[in-house]
C-alpha positions as CSV (number, residue, x, y, z in Angstrom):
1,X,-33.2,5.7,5.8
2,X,-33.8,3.5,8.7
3,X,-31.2,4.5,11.5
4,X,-32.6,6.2,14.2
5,X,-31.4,4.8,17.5
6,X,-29.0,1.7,17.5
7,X,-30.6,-1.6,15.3
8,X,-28.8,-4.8,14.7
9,X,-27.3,-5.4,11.3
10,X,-29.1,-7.6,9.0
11,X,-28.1,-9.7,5.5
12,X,-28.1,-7.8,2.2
13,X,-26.7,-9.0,-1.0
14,X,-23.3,-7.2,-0.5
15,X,-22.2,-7.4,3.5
16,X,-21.9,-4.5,5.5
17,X,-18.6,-2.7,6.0
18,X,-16.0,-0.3,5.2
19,X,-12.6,0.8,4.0
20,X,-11.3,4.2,5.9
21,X,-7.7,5.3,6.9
22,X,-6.3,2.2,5.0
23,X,-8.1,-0.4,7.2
24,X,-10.9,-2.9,5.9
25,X,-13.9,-2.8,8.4
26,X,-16.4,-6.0,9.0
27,X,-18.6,-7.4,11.8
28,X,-21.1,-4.6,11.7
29,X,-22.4,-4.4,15.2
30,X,-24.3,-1.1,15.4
31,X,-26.0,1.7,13.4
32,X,-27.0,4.9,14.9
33,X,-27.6,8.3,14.2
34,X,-26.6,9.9,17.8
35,X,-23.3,11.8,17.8
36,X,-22.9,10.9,21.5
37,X,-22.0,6.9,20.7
38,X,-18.6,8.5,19.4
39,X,-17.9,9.1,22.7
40,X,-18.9,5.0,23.9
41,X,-16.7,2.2,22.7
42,X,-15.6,0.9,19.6
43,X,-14.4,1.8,16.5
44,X,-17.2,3.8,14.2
45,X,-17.2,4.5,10.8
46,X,-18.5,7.7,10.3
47,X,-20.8,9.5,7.8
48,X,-21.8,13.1,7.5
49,X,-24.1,14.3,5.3
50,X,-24.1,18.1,4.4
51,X,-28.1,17.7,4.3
52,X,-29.6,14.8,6.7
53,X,-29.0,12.5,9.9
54,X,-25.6,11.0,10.4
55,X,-24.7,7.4,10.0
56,X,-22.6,6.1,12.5
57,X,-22.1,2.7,12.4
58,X,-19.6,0.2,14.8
59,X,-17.5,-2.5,13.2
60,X,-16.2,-5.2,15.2
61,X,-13.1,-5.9,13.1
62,X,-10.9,-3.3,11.4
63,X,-7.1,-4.9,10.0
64,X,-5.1,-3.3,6.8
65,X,-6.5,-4.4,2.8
66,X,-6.1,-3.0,0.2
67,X,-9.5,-1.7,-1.6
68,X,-10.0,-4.9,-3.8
69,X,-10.7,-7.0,-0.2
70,X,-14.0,-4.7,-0.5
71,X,-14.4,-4.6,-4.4
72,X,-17.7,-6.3,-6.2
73,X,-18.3,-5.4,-9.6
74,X,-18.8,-2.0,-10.9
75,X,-20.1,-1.3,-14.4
76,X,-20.4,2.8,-14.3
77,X,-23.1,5.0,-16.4
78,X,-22.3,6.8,-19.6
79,X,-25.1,9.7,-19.6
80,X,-24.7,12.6,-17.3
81,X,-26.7,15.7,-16.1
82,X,-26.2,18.3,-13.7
83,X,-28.5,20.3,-11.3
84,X,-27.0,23.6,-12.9
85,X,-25.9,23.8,-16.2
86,X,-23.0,26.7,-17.7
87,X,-25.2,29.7,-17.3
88,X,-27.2,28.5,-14.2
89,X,-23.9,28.5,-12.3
90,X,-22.7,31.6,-13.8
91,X,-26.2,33.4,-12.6
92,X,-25.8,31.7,-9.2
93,X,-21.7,33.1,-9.2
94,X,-23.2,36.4,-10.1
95,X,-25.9,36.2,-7.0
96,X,-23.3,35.6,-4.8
97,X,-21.1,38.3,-6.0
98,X,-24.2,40.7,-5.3
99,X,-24.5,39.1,-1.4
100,X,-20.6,40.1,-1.2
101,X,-21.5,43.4,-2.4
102,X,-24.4,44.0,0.0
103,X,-22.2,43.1,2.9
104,X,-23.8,39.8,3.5
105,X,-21.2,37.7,3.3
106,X,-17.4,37.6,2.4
107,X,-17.0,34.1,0.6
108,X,-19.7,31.5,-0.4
109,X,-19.5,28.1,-2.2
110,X,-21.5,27.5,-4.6
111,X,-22.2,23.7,-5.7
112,X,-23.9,21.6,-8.6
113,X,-24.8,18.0,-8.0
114,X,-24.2,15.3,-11.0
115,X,-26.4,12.3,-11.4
116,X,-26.4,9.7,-14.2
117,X,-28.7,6.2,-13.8
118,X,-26.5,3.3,-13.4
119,X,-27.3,0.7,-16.1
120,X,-26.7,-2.5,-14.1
121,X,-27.8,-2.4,-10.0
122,X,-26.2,-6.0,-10.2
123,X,-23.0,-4.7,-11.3
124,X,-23.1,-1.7,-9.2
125,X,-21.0,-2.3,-5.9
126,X,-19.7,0.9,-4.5
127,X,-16.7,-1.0,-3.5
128,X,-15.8,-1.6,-6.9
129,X,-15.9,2.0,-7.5
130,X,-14.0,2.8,-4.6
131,X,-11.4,0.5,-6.2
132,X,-11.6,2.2,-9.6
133,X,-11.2,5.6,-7.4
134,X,-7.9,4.7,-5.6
135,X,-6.3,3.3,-8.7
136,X,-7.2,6.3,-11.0
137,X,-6.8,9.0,-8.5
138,X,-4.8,8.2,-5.2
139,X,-6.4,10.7,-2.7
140,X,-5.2,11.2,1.5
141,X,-8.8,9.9,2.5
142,X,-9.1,7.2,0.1
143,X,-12.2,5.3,1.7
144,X,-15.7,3.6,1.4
145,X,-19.0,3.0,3.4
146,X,-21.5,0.2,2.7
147,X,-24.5,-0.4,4.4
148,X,-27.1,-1.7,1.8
149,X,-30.0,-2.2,4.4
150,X,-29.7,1.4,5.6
151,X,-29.4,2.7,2.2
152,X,-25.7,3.7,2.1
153,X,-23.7,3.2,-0.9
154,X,-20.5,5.8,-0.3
155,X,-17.1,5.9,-2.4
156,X,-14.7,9.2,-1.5
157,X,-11.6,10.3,-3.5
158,X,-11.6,12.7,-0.9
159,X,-7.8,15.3,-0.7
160,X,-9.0,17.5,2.3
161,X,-8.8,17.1,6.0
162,X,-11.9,18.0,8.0
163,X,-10.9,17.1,11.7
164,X,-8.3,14.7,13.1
165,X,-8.3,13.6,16.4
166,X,-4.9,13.4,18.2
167,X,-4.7,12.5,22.0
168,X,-2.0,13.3,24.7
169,X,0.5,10.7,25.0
170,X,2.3,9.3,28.1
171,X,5.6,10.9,27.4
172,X,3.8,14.5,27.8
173,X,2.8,15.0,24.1
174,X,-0.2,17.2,23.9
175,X,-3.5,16.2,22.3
176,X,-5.0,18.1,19.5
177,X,-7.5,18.4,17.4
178,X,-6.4,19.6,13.7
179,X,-8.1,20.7,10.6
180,X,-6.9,21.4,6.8
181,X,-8.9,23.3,4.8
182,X,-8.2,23.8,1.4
183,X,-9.4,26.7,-0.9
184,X,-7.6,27.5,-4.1
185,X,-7.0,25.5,-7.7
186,X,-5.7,25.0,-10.5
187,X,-4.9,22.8,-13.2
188,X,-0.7,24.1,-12.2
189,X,0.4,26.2,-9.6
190,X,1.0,29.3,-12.0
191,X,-2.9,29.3,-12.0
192,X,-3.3,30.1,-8.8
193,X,-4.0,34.1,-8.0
194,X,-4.6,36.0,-5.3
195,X,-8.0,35.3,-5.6
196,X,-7.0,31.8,-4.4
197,X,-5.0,33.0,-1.5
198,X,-7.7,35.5,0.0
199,X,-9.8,32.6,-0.3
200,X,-8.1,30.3,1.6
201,X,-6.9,33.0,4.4
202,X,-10.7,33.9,4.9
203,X,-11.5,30.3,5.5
204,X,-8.5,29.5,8.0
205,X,-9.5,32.7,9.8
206,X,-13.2,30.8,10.2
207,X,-11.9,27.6,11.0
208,X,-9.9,29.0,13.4
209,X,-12.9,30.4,15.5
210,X,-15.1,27.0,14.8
211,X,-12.0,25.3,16.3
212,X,-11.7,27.7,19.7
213,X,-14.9,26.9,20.4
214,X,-14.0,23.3,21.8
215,X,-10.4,24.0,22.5
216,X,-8.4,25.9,25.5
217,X,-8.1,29.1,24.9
218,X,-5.2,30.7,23.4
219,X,-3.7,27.0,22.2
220,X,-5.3,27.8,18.3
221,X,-2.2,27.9,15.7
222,X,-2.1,27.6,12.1
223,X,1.1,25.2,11.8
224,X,1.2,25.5,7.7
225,X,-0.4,28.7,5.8
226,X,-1.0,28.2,1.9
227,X,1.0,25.2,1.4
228,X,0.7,23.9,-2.1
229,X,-0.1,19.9,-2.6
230,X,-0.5,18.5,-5.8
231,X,-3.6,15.9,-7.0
232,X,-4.2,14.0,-9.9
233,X,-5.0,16.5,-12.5
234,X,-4.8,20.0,-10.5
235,X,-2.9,21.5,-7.6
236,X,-4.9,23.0,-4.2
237,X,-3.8,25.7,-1.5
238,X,-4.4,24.0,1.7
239,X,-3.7,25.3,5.3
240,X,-3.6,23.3,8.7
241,X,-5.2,24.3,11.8
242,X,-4.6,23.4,15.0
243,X,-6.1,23.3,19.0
244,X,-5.6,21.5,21.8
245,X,-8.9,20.0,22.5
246,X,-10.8,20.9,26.3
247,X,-10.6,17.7,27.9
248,X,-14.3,17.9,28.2
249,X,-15.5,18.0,24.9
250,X,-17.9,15.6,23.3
251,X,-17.8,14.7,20.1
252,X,-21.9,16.3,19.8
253,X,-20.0,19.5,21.0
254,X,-16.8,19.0,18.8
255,X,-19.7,18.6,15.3
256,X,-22.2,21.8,16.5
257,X,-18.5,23.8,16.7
258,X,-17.3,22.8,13.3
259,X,-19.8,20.7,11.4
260,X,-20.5,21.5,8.1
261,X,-16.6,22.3,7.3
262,X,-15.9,25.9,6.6
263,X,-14.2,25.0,3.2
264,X,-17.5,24.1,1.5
265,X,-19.3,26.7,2.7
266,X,-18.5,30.3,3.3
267,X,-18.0,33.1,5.7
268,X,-19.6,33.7,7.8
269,X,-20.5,30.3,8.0
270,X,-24.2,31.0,8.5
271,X,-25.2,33.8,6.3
272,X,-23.1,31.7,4.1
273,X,-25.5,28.7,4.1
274,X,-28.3,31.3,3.8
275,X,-27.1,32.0,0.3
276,X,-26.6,28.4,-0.6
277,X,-30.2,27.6,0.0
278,X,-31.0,30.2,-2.4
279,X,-28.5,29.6,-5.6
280,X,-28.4,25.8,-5.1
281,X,-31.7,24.2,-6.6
282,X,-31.1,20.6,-4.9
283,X,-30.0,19.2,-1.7
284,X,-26.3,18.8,-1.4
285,X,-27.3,15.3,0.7
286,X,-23.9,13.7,1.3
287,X,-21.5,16.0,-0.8
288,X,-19.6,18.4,1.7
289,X,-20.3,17.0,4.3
290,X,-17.9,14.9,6.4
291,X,-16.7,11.0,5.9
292,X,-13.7,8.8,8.5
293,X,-13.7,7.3,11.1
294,X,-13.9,7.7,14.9
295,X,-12.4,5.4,17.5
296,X,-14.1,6.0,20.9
297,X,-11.5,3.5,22.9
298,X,-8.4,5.5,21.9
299,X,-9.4,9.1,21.3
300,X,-8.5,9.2,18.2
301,X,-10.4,9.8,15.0
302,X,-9.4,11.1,11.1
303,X,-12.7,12.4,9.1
304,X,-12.8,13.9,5.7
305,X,-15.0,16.9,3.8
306,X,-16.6,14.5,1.6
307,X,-15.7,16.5,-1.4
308,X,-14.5,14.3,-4.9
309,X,-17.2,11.8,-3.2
310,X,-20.0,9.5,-5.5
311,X,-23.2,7.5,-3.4
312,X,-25.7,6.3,-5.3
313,X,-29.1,4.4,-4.0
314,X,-28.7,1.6,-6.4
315,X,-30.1,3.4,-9.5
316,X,-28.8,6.5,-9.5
317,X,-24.9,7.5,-8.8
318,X,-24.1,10.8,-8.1
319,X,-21.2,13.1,-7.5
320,X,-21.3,17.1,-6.5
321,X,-18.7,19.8,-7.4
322,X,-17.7,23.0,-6.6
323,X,-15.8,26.4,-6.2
324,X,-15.6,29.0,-3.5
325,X,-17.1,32.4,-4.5
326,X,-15.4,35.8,-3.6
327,X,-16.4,39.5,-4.7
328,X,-12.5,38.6,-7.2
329,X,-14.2,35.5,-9.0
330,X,-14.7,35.3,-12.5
331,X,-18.2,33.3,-13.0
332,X,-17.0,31.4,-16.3
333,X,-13.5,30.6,-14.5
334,X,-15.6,29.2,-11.5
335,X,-17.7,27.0,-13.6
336,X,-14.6,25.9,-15.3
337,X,-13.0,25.1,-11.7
338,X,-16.0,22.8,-11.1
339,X,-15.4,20.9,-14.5
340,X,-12.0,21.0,-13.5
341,X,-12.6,19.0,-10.6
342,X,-15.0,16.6,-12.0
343,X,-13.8,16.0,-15.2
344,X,-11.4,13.3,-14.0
345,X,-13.7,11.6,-11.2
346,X,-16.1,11.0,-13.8
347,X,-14.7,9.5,-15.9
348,X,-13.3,7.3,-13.5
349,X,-16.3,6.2,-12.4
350,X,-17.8,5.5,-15.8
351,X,-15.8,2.5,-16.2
352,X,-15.9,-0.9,-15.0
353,X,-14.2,-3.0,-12.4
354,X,-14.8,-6.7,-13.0
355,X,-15.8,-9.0,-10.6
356,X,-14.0,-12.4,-9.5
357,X,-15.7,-14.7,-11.3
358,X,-15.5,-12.3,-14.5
359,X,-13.3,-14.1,-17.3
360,X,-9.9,-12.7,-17.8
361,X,-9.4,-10.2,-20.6
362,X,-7.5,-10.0,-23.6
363,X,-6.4,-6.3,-25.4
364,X,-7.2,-3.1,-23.1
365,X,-7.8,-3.7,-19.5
366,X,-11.2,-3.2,-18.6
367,X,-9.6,-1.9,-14.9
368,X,-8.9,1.3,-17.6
369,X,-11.7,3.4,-17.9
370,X,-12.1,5.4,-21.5
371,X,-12.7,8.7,-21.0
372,X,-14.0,8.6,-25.0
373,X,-17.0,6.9,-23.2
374,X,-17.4,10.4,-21.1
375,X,-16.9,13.5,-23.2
376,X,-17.3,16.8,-21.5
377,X,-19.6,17.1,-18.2
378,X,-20.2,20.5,-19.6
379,X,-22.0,19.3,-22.8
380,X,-24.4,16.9,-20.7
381,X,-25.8,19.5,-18.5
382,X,-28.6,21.2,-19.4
383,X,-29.1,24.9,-19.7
């Protein structure tokens, strides 16, 4: 992946740019990997990976669309596999459980990566997807990143709140900078337990200490504390926390104090990423990491855990999912937490969104995808 220092865009077959926080991005000026241009001019889109260099890349233009200004034509795969199968992930659960027992750790995630080989890299235009996305499943961070001659094809249904970026205004307002993690789901809110709640406490006491690391002291508050929100398909537990930023902090400062996201990875954050490496048997690459936008001439910025999140490289599409591990899980309800979150997403993105110069239809609208073409994730994963 090309972008080590800042380049100069050049031509693909789709042009450059991005939808994130509701506004269409175009006039790609600038791709780098340095954190430090976040805190230059302009307007970035931003991309995290859990596993690999950021992509930062400066737009010249950014003005409200809707996701079809963005949207080529997206035919979606049919056949699915995952890096761990049913009792792979139960094994890995069980693992983790042991850590907890050991004292190494209090809470880990532990994540599976799906992949399926896209049948058409003609008809495979990740802002198509990202149009099939918002339809099906309206998500807060609703956004895409294209940049085919660095290799990024990235479409995010994302719920969850990594940092936001609020400065001080003129009338006294003080800046902040917030987070909302969430831990806890269920298909309804009479699934959650208490399992879900100790969950999400133990992660909003970590991202409270991730976040006094760049803020003034004693300024850390947790404005909302297991407030219930409800997705397409399932309900979450999220929690917001909040600093007032030290006026001094760069944004390289801001990601080695928070970056990856506590949600998606445990706590202690490093012991817990210890134990990833060893239950997870491929790279998370761009799931749970981080995906927004930063703009450098305001102070202000909005970036997502890039959880519910597909890429692909033109022949393979991919998606991860995942469920937080505490010494109270149950390793078959965790697995079914991970189908739980996939199950819609996927079939989502096994349809088709047509193209302009596609003939109209007659009958079902191919904007529908048929989850009959899908099935269960769980019975195309292998053992």
């Amino acid at each position: 992946m090309p972008h080590n220092g800042v380049m100069a865009p050049a031509a693909g077959r789709h042009a450059p740019c991005a939808r994130l926080g509701g506004l269409v991005a175009s006039g790609l000026d600038a791709v780098t990997s340095e954190l430090s241009a976040l805190d230059t001019t302009g307007r970035w889109a931003v991309l995290l990976p859990f596993a690999g260099r950021p992509v930062l890349a400066r737009f010249d233009r950014w003005a409200p669309g809707p996701p079809e200004d963005v949207a080529g034509a997206w035919e979606g795969p049919i056949a699915w596999s995952s890096s761990m199968g049913r009792q792979a992930y139960v094994d890995a659960v069980e693992v983790v459980r042991e850590h907890i027992a050991a004292g190494d750790v209090y809470q880990a995630n532990v994540c599976r990566v799906m992949r399926a080989d896209l049948p058409d890299a003609a008809r495979s235009d990740i802002g198509g997807l990202h149009a099939l996305l918002d339809r099906g499943n309206p998500a807060p961070f609703s956004g895409m990143l294209r940049l085919p001659d660095h290799g990024i094809h990235v479409a995010t249904a994302s719920p969850e709140l990594f940092l936001r970026s609020v400065p001080s205004t003129s009338g006294g307002d003080e800046g902040y900078l917030e987070s909302g993690p969430i831990k806890g789901t269920g298909r309804t809110p009479q699934d959650l337990t208490e399992k879900d709640r100790a969950e999400n406490v133990m992660i909003v006491d970590l991202v409270r200490n991730d976040l006094s690391r760049v803020s003034v002291p004693g300024t850390v508050s947790v404005p909302d504390l297991l407030a219930l929100e409800e997705h397409p398909g399932l309900v979450h537990l999220v929690s917001r926390v909040r600093g007032r930023l030290t006026p001094a902090a760069t944004w390289p400062e801001i990601m080695a104090a928070t970056f990856p996201p506590g949600s998606v990875t445990g706590a202690p954050k490093i012991a817990a990423l210890g134990i990833i490496d060893e239950v997870e048997p491929v790279s998370r690459e761009v799931y749970c990491g981080a995906i927004g936008w930063v703009d450098a001439d305001r102070g202000t910025a909005e970036l997502a855990v890039s959880i519910r999140t597909f890429w692909h490289d033109g022949e393979t599409l991919k998606f991860g999912t995942g469920a937080g591990i505490t010494w109270g899980s149950d390793a078959q309800r965790e697995w079914e937490e991970t189908e739980l979150k996939a199950a819609r997403l996927i079939a989502l993105a096994s349809g088709c969104w047509p193209s302009a110069d596609d003939p109209p239809t007659t009958g079902a609208s191919t904007l529908e995808p048929s989850l009959a073409r899908v099935g269960s994730a769980e019975t195309r994963s292998p053992a």
